[in-house]
Each structure stands twice: as structure tokens, then as C-alpha cells.
N, C-alpha and C positions, 0 to 999 in steps of 0.2 A: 468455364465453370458454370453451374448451374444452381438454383436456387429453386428448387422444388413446392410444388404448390402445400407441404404439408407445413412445410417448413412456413412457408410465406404465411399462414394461417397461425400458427405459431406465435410470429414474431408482430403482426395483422392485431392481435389477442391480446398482447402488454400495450401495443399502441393506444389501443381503445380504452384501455382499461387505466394506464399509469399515466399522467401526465410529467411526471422526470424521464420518463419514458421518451414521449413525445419531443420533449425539449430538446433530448442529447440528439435523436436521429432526422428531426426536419429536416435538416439541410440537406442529410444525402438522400433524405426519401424526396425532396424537388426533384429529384433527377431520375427516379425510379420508373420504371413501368411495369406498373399487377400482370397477371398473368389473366385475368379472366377484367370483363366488362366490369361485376360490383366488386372488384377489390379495386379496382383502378377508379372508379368514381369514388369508391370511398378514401381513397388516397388521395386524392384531388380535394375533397371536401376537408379533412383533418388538413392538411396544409395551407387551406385556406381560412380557415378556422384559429388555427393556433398562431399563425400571420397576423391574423387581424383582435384577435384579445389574447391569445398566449392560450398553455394548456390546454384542456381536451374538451372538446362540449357535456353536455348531459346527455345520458339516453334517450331524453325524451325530443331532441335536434334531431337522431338519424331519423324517425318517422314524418315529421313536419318536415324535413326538406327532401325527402327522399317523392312525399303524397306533392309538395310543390314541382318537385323538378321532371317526373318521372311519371310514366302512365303504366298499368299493367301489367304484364308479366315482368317487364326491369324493374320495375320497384316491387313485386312481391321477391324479385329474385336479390337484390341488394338488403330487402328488410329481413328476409332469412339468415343470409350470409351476419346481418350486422347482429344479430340475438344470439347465436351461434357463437363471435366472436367476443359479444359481453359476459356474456356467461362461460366462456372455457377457462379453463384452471391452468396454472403455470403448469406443464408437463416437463419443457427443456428449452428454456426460453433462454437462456444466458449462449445455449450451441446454436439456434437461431439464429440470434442478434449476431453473431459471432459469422454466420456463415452469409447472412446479409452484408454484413460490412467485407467481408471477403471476396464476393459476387461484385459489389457495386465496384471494391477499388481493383481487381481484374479486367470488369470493364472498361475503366477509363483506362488501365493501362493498354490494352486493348487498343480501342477509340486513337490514344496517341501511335500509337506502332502502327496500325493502317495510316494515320494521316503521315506522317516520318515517310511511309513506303513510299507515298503516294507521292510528297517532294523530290526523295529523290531518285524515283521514276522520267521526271517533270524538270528537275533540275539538277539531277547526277553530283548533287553536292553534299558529300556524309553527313558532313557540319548541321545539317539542319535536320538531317534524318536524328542523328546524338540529339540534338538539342530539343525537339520532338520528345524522345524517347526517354530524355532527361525528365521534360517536365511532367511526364505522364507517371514514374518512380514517385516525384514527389507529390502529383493528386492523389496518385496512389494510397502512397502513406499518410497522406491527411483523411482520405477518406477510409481508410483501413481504423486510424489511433488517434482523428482528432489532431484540431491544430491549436496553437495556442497564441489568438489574439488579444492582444490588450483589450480589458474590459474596465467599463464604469458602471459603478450599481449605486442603485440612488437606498441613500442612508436609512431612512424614516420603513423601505419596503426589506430592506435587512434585519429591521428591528429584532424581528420574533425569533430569527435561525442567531443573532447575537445572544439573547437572552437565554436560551436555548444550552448556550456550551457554557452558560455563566457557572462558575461553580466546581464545573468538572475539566474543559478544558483551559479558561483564560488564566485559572491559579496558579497553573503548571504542576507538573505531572510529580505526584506522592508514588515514593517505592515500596507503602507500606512495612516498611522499618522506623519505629515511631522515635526512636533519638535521632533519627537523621532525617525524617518530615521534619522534625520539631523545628530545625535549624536549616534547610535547604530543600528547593524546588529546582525540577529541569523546566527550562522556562525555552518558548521559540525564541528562532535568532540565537540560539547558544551550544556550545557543544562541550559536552561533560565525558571526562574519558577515565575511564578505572585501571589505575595502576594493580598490576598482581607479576609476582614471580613465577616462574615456569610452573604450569599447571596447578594455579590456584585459584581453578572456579570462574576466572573472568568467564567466560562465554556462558557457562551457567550463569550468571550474572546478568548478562545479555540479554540471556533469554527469561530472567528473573523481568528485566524490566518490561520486555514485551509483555509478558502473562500482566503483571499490573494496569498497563498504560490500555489494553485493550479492555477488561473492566470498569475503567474509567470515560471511555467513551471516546478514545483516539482512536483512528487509524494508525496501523503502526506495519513498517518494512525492515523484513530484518533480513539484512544483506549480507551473505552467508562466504568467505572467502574461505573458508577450512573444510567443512561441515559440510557432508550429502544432504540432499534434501529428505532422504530416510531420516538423517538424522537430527536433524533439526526438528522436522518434523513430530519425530519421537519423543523430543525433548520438551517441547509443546506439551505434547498428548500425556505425560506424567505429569508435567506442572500444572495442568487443568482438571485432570482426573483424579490424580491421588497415587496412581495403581506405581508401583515401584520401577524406575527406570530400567531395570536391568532384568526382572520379569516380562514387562511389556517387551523389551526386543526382541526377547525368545519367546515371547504370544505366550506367554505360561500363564494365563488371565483365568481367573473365573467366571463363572458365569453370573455368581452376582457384581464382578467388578466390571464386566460386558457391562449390565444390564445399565450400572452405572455410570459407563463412559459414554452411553446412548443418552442416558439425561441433558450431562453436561455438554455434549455437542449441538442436544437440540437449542437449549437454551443461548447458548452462543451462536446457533442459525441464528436467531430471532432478531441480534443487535445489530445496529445501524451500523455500524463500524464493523470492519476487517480487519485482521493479519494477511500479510503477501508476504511471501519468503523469495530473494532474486541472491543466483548463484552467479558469482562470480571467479576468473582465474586472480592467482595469488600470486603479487608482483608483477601481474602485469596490468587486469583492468586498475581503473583510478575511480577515483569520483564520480568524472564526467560518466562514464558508464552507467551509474546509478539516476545521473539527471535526467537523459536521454529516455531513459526507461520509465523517467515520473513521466514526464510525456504524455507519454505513449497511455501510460496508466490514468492520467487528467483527461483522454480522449473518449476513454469510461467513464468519466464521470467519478473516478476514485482519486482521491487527494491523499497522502500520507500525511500524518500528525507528529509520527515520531519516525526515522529513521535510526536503526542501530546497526551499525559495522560491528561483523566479526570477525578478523579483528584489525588495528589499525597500524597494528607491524607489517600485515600482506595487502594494502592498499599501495600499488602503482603510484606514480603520478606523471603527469605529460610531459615532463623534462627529463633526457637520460643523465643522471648521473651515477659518479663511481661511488659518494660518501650516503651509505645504506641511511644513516639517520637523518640525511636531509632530506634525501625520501622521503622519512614518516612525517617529518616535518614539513613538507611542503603539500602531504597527502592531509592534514591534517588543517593546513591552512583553506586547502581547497573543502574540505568539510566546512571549515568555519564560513567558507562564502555561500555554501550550500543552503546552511542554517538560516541567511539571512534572508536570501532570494526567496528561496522556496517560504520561508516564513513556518520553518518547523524546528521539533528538536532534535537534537543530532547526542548519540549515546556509542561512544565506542570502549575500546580497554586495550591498553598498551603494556609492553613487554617492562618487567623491569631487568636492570642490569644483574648479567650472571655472578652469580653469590649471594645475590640479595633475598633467595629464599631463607638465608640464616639471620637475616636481620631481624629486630623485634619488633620495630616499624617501619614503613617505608617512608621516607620524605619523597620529595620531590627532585631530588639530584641524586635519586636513585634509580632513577628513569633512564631508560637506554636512548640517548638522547637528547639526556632531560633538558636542554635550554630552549629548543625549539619548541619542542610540545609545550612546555609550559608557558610559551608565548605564546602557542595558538588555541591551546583550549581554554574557555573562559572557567572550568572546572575538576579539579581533581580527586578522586578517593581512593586511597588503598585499601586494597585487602589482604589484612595483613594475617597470618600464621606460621608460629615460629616449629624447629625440628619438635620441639616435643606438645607444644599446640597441636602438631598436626597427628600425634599419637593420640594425643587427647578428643581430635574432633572439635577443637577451640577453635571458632572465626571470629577475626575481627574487622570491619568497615573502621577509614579512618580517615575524613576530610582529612587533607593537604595544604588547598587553597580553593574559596570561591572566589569569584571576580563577584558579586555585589549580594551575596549571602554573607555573616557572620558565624565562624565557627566558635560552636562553646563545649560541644563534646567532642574531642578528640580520638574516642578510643570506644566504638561499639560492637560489642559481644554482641551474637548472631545467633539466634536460636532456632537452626536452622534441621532442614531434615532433606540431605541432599538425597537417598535414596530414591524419593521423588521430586527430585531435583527443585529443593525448595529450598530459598537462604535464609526466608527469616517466616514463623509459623504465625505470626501476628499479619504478613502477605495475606492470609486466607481471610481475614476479615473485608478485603475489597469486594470477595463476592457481594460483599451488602447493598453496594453500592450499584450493582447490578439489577440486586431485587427493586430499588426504590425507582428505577428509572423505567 
């Protein structure tokens, strides 16, 4: 594989410029070599640089060490290259980065497989050729997504990025339905799972909480076991927009509601936080699928905040059994440990027992299931609508059980506008929260 010199300027161009930049990729640029004399002295020099105080120098370092180190045409030819490089604009930095990390972990696999050859040439023993070849897979993969070593970060230089989420993330996450703020937060370390009967909106729900939690200043992953990522995606793109769900998927759009979904995506470029959507198979991946994957995703430098399973009836788990609800139950334990570890929130929604779309509320031994889940989630809410609620367009949300919230309202009406896949119209007021930050 090859890493081309446009690209290498490219990726050359955030280095200089970003210092989170800098942080995530030092370690695999130690091992790099520029393709020309002043990218490779200037990679020599950032590495030494951010080694010995961290993040990136100032502009005004490349000319003082370049007139130090360098005479003549190499340093008029490095102080071009490095102007050049402070001043280029992102073009496609993210496919860059992406084909750097690609190039470097090729290499080393690479690097192992000649050495492997090389043994057993020399000593006609597989075993060491495998074992070679093994560990060049796993430099590979660290240098490809990043490894994950135990870290310590001293308190007092935390200070500012703690104060920072005060407010919006440490409160734990508002659904913008104000009877049910009033009285309950999803909080990390926990996992809240929404009871509904066969096709009652849980997954809109789902993705009810993503649209919120991403306004508030989470990261959030919504881990999709039903649902294309057309459609997920779609479902997104109405509950941000406005433009009506079932318009948008046959593009019946206008052009002032174009004009307008250009708004709202630019302004969602702009925030610190992401949505990632990760597809999953149904009844077969588990959990551990989704861990793997933050991984991978920490190697970026991207942390999730909220995790939402959709949904917790088709989540796997590592033991085969024949009893389908211990399944969910044990899929749902492995969430709870998920919650803890990772130190985020976990939001799913489970099936209720068939009939119980006639019911006028769901408790909680109404759940297909219900004794396990109820042991492993520390939170439950139904959404309840009965046969002629559902003629009427009546939703109701109805705490169950919190593990260490108090319920005082049981029963909340939903003023909702599923069209554009919205459950409750008072949701729209989290834009504000957007403007202020």
C-alpha cells in the first residue's frame, strides 16, 4: 500500500496545525518515514517537540530552528514546505488520517511476514513463522484503532475539561419531556430500558433519546440490530430537521425544506460531539460486539457517552441457550456491565408480553421475561397506548421502577408529533441548549 505525497501533506497540515491532532498520532508517526528530506526533518522535529513539552510548537519555532539547524537551500526548502503546511485548510483530512493509519499498520504487518519468512527459511519451524505473523495482526491492529492502555491523569490538569461537561453531561442526560425530567435522569453506570408492546414507537423512542443526548453535549452510539442504516439514518435526519418522515424517504422535499436541513446539519458539524450508528446481526452479535468496537473507536480519539440498543429482544449473548428469555436476560446483564466499565449510559427497549398491547398500563410482569430484566436494568418506563388511545394518537410514558430516582408521576401524556418522528414537542426546546454552548 502506498501513502502518497498529497495525502502525506494533507495529513503533514492537521499535524501542524491541531495539537489533539498531534497527541493521538505521535506514536505511529515515531516510526514513520516522509517521503522527501523537509517533511522527514519536520517529523523528526514535531516528535521531538511534543516528547519533550507535549502539543505542537508555535509558528514562530519552525524558523528559529530550521535558521539553527540548517543552511541554505534545506532550510529555504523546509521553511516553504512548513508555510505551505500552516496555512492549508482541512480539504479531506479525516481520508488522510485514515489512509496513514492504513499504510503504517500494513507495514508492520508487512515487516512481521518477511521476518516469519525469514525464520522459517532458517529454521523450517511454522510455529514461529504463526507466531511472527500473529503478532504483526496485533501491531497491526493497534496501529490501525489504537490500543488501550491503563492511563493516570493528574487531577488539578483535568480540572478545566471536568468543569467543562458540568451542567450538561455530569447531571445526566434530560429526554426533554418535562414530567419525566422532573422526576428521572439516565445517569452513567446505568442502564434504562423502555418497556412497549409490539410496535409501539420503542425505537422511535430510541432514537428520541439520541436526537436529545446529542444536543446536550454527549457523544452517543446507536446500535442498530433491526434497522438499515438508511434507516436509521432517515430517522435521524426527520427528528433534526422537522421535514416529515415518510416525505423525506421518498425525497419529496422542497426546496425551502433542502434549504433548511443545510442549516441544521451545518450547525450540528460545528459541535464537539458526534452520533456513530454501528449495525449489528439479530440473535447473533451480543454485547461484547459493541465493546470491541468502542475500541476501536477510543483509537480515534472518540469516546461514546450514551450507548442505545435497538433493540434488547435481538441482542445475542455468549452462552447458547434454548430459554429465549434468558437470553435477554443475560444480554441485558452484559449491558449492565458494559455501563459500568465503559462509564457511560446504556438506553435500550424491550418487548412486552403478547396481549399486552390491550392493556391500559404496562407494569412490570408484563415484560417478556420480566424477572430477569427487572433484575438487570436499574430502570424501567412504559409506553403505554391502549386499542382506542391508539385511534386517538394518545401516548403515554409511565415510570415502572427507578433504582434510585422517586416516581411521583405515573402516567405522562405525550405531545408528540410522530410524523417527524418526535414524542414529545417540548424535545424542541433542547435546541437552546445548543445555542448557549
Amino acid at each position: 500500500m502506498k501513502f502518497s505525497q498529497e495525502l502525506e501533506l494533507e495529513f503533514f497540515g492537521r499535524l501542524l496545525q491541531d495539537p489533539e491532532y498531534i497527541s493521538r498520532f505521535v506514536e505511529v508517526l515515531r516510526d514513520y518515514q516522509a517521503s522527501s528530506f523537509a517533511m522527514e526533518w519536520i517529523r523528526e522535529e514535531l516528535v521531538k517537540w511534543n516528547g519533550k513539552y507535549g502539543g505542537i510548537p508555535a509558528p514562530e519555532f519552525w524558523d528559529s530552528q530550521a535558521s539553527n539547524e540548517l543552511d541554505g537551500e534545506r532550510k529555504d526548502q523546509v521553511l516553504s514546505v512548513v508555510k505551505n503546511l500552516l496555512k492549508r485548510e482541512d480539504q479531506f483530512a479525516e481520508f488522510a488520517r485514515d489512509q496513514f493509519l492504513d499504510f503504517m499498520a500494513s507495514r508492520n504487518l508487512e515487516k512481521s511476514f518477511e521476518e516469519g519468512r525469514a525464520l522459517f527459511q532458517s529454521k523450517m519451524d511454522i510455529n514461529l513463522f504463526m507466531s511472527k505473523v500473529s503478532q504483526g495482526l496485533t501491531d497491526a491492529e493497534r496501529t490501525r484503532f489504537g490500543s488501550d492502555p491503563d492511563k493516570i491523569f493528574d487531577w488539578l490538569e483535568q480540572r478545566p475539561k471536568r468543569e467543562s461537561r458540568r451542567g450538561i453531561i455530569s447531571e445526566g442526560l434530560r429526554l426533554g419531556i418535562p414530567k419525566l425530567d422532573e422526576q428521572f435522569v439516565s445517569r452513567r453506570g446505568t442502564v434504562t430500558v423502555f418497556l412497549g408492546a409490539y410496535k409501539r414507537y420503542k425505537s422511535i423512542m430510541l432514537h428520541h433519546c439520541g436526537f436529545a443526548a446529542l444536543l446536550q453535549g454527549y457523544n452517543v452510539l446507536h446500535v442498530s440490530y433491526e434497522n438499515t442504516l438508511q434507516q436509521v439514518g432517515d430517522r435521524y435526519d426527520s427528528r433534526f430537521t422537522g421535514v416529515e418522515y415518510k416525505r423525506m424517504v421518498r425525497n419529496l422535499i422542497t426546496n425551502e425544506e433542502a434549504e433548511g436541513m443545510d442549516l441544521v446539519f451545518e450547525k450540528l458539524d460545528k459541535l464537539s460531539n458526534r452520533l456513530k450508528i454501528q449495525l449489528c446481526k439479530p440473535y447473533k452479535d451480543t454485547v461484547n460486539v459493541t465493546d470491541t468496537a468502542i475500541d476501536k473507536l477510543r483509537g480515534t480519539g472518540w469516546n461514546p457517552d450514551l450507548i442505545l440498543f435497538d433493540y434488547m429482544n435481538l441482542v445475542s449473548c455468549d452462552r447458547r441457550l434454548d430459554d429465549d428469555y434468558k437470553r435477554i436476560e443475560l444480554a441485558c446483564w452484559d449491558m449492565q456491565e458494559l455501563s459500568k466499565v465503559r462509564d457511560v449510559i446504556v438506553i435500550s427497549a424491550c418487548q412486552a408480553q403478547k396481549g399486552a398491547e390491550d392493556q391500559e398500563s404496562l407494569k412490570g410482569s408484563d415484560t417478556a421475561g420480566s424477572v430477569g430484566i427487572l433484575r438487570a436494568a436499574d430502570n424501567q418506563i412504559a409506553i403505554n397506548q391502549t386499542s382506542d388511545e391508539y385511534k386517538a394518537q394518545i401516548i403515554r410514558v409511565s415510570p415502572v421502577h427507578f433504582r434510585d430516582d422517586e416516581i411521583i408521576s405515573r402516567d405522562i401524556p405525550l405531545n408528540h408529533e410522530l410524523t417527524r418522528m418526535c414524542v414529545c414537542r417540548d424535545s424542541d426546546d433542547l435546541w437552546n441548549e445548543v445555542e448557549e454552548t
